[in-house]
MIKOLVEX-715445 format. One record per atom (N, C-alpha, C): x, y, z. Coordinates in steps of 0.2 Angstrom, whole numbers, padded with zeros to 4 digits, always signed. Example, Ala and Ser with C-alpha at 12.3 -4.5 7.8 and 13.67 -1.06 7.14 Angstrom:
% residues 2
+0066-0028+0039;+0062-0022+0039;+0066-0016+0039;+0064-0011+0035;+0068-0005+0036;+0064+0000+0039;
END
This chain:
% residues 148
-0107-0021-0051;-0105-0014-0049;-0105-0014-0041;-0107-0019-0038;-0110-0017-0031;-0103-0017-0026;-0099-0025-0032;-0092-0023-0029;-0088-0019-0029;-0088-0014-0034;-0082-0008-0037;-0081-0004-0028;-0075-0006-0025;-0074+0000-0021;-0068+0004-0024;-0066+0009-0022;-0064+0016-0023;-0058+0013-0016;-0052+0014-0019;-0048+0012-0015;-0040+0019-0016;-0040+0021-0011;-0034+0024-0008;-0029+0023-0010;-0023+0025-0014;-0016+0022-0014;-0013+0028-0013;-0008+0029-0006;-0004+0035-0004;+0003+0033-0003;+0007+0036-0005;+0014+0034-0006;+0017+0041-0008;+0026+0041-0005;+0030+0045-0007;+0033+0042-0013;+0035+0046-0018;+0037+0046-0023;+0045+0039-0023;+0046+0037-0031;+0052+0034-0030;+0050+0026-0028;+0056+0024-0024;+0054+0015-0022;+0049+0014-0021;+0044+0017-0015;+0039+0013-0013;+0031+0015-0018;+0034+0020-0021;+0029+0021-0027;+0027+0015-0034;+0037+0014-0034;+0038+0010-0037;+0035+0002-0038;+0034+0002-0030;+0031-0005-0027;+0023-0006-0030;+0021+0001-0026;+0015+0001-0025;+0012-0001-0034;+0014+0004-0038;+0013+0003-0046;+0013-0006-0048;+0018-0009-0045;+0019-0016-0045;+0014-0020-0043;+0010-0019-0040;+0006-0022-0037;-0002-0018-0042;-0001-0013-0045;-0008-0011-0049;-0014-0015-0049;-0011-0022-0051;-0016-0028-0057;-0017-0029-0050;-0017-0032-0044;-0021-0034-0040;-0026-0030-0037;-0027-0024-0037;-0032-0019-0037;-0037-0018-0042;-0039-0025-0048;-0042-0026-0052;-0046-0019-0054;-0052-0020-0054;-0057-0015-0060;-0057-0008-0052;-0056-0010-0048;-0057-0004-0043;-0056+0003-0047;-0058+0006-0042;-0058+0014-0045;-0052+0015-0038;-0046+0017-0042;-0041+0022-0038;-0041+0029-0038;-0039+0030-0031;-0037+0038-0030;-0030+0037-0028;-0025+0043-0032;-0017+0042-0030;-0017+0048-0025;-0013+0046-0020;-0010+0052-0016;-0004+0054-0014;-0001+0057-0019;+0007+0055-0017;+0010+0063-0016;+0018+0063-0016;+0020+0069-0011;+0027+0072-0016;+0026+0072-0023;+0028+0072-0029;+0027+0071-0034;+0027+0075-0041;+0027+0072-0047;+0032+0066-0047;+0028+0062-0051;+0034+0055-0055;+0032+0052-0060;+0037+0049-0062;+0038+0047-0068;+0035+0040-0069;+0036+0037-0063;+0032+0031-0062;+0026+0028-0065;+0022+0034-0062;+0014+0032-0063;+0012+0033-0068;+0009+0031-0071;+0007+0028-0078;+0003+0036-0081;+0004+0038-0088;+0002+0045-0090;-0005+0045-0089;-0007+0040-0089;-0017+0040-0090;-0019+0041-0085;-0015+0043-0076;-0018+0042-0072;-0017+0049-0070;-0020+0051-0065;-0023+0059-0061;-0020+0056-0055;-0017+0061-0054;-0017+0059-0044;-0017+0066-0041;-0017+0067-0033;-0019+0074-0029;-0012+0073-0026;-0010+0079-0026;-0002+0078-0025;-0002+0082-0020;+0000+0081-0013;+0003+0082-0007;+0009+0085-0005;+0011+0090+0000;+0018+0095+0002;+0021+0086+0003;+0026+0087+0001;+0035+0083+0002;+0035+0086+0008;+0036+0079+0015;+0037+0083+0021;+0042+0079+0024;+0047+0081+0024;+0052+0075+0028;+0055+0075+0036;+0050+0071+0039;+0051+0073+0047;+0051+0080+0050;+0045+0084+0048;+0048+0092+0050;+0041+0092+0050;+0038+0099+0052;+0033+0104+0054;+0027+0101+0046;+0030+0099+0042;+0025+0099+0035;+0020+0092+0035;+0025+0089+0037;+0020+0082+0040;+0014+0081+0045;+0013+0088+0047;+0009+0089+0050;+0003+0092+0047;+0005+0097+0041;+0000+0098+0034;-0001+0092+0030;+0003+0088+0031;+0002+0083+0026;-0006+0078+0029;-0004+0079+0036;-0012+0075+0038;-0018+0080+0038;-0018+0087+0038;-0023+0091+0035;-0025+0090+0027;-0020+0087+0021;-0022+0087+0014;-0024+0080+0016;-0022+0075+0019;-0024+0069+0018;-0033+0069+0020;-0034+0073+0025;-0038+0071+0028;-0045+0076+0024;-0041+0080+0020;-0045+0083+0015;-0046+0079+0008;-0041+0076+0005;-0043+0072+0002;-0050+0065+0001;-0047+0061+0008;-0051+0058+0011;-0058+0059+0011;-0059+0064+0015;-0067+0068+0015;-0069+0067+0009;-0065+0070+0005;-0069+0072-0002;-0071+0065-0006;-0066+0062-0006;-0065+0056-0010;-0069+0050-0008;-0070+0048-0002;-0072+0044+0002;-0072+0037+0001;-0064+0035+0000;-0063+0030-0001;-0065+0024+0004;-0064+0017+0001;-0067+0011+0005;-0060+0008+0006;-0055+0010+0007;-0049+0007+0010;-0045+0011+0007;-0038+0014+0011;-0032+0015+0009;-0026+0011+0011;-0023+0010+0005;-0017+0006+0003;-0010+0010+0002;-0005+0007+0006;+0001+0010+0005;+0008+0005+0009;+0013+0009+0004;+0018+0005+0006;+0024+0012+0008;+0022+0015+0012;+0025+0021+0014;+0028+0027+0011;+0034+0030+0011;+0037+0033+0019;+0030+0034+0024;+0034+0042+0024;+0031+0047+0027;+0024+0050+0027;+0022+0049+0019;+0014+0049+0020;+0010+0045+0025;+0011+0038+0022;+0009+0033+0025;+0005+0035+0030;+0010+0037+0034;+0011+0037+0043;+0003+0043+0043;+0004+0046+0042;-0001+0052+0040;-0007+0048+0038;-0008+0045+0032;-0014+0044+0029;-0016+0037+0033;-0011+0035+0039;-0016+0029+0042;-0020+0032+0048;-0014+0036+0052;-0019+0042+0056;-0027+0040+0056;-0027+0047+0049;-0033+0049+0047;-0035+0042+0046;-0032+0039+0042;-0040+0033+0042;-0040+0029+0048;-0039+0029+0052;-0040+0027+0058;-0045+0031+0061;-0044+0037+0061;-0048+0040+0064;-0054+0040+0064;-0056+0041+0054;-0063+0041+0051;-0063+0036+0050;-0061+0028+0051;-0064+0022+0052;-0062+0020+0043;-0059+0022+0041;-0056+0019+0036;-0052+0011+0037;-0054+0008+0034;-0049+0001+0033;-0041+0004+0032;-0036+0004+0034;-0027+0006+0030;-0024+0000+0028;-0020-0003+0025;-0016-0008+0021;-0011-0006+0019;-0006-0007+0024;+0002-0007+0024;+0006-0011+0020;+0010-0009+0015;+0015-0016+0014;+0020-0013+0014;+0023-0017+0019;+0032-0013+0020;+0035-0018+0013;+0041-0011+0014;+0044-0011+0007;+0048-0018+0007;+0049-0020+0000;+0052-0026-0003;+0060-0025+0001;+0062-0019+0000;+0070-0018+0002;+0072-0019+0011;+0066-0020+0014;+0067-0020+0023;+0066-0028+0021;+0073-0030+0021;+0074-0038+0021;+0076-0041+0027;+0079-0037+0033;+0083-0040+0040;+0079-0035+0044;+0076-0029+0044;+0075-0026+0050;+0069-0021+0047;+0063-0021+0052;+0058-0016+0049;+0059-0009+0048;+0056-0005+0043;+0059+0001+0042;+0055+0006+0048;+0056+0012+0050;+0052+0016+0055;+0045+0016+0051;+0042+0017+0048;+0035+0018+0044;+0032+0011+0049;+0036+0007+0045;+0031+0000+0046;+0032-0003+0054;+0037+0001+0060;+0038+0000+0067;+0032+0005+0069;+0029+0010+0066;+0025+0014+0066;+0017+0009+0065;+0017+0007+0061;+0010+0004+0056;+0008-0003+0061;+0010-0003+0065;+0010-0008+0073;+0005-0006+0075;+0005+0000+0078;+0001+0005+0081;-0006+0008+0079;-0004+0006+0070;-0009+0011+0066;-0015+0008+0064;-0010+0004+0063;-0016-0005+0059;-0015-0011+0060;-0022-0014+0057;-0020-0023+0059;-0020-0026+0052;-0019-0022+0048;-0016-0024+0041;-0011-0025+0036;-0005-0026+0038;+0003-0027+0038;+0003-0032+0036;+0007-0031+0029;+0011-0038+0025;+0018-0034+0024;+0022-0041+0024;+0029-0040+0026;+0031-0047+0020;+0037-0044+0015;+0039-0051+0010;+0042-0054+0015;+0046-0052+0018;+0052-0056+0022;+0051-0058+0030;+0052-0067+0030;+0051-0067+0035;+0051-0065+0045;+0058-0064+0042;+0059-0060+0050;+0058-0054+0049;+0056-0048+0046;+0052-0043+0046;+0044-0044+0048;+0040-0048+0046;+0037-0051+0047;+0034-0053+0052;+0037-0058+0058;+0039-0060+0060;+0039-0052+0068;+0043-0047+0065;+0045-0043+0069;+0038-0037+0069;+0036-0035+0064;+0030-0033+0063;+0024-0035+0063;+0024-0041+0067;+0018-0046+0068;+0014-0042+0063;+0016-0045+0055;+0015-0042+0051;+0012-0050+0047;+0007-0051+0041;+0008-0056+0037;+0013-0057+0032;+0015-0063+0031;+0021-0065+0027;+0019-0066+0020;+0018-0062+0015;+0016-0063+0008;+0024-0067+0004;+0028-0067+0006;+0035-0069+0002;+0033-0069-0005;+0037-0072-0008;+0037-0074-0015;+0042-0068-0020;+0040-0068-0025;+0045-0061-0029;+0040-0060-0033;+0042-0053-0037;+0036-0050-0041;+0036-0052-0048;
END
């Protein structure tokens, strides 16, 4: 048990949710918390998650790092994971701030040019994987390549 950490996954609803789910089975027995910025259909019915204002580029994103950071506190996880939007940005903030570990994975579909979240995630963290290698490359990011 001494290994079980409690790990973070925040993500906007849709593709990058979509991703992140795809990657479930490598967050083996971990205890998850979801933080996302919609209901979806995605995530599996047996799961709970803290659902967050939808804030697109505008004044709400700036509530959105007050619910993160409220989450956080509460929950106190040992790493947050995400593969964006506009939470992301938010939830790396905060864990940067509170000395959280953050894990970005730009999204599968940023296959020529990095997307804004992950030109951001430069700045935020030194924890970036990138499937493609000129993104990659551009996000002095790691190169996981392969397919799902």
């Amino acid at each position: 048990m001494g290994d079980r950490k409690r790990i973070a996954i925040v993500s906007s609803v849709g593709g990058h949710l979509t991703e992140i789910v795809d990657l479930r089975g490598a967050f083996g027995e971990h205890d998850i918390i979801w933080i996302l910025n919609d209901e979806s259909p995605v995530l599996p019915a047996d799961v709970s998650s803290f659902r967050i204002t939808h804030a697109e580029r505008d004044w709400r994103v700036l509530w959105n790092v007050v619910e993160i950071a409220a989450v956080l506190a509460r929950e106190r996880p040992d790493v947050v994971v995400s593969a964006g939007a506009s939470p992301a940005v938010c939830a790396a903030l905060v864990a940067r701030l509170a000395g959280i570990p953050f894990v970005y994975f730009e999204p599968w579909s940023a296959v020529t040019h990095p997307t804004l979240t992950g030109r951001l995630m430069r700045w935020l963290t030194p924890y970036r994987f990138a499937r493609w290698p000129d993104v990659a490359r551009r996000l002095r990011a790691k190169h996981i390549g392969g397919s799902l």
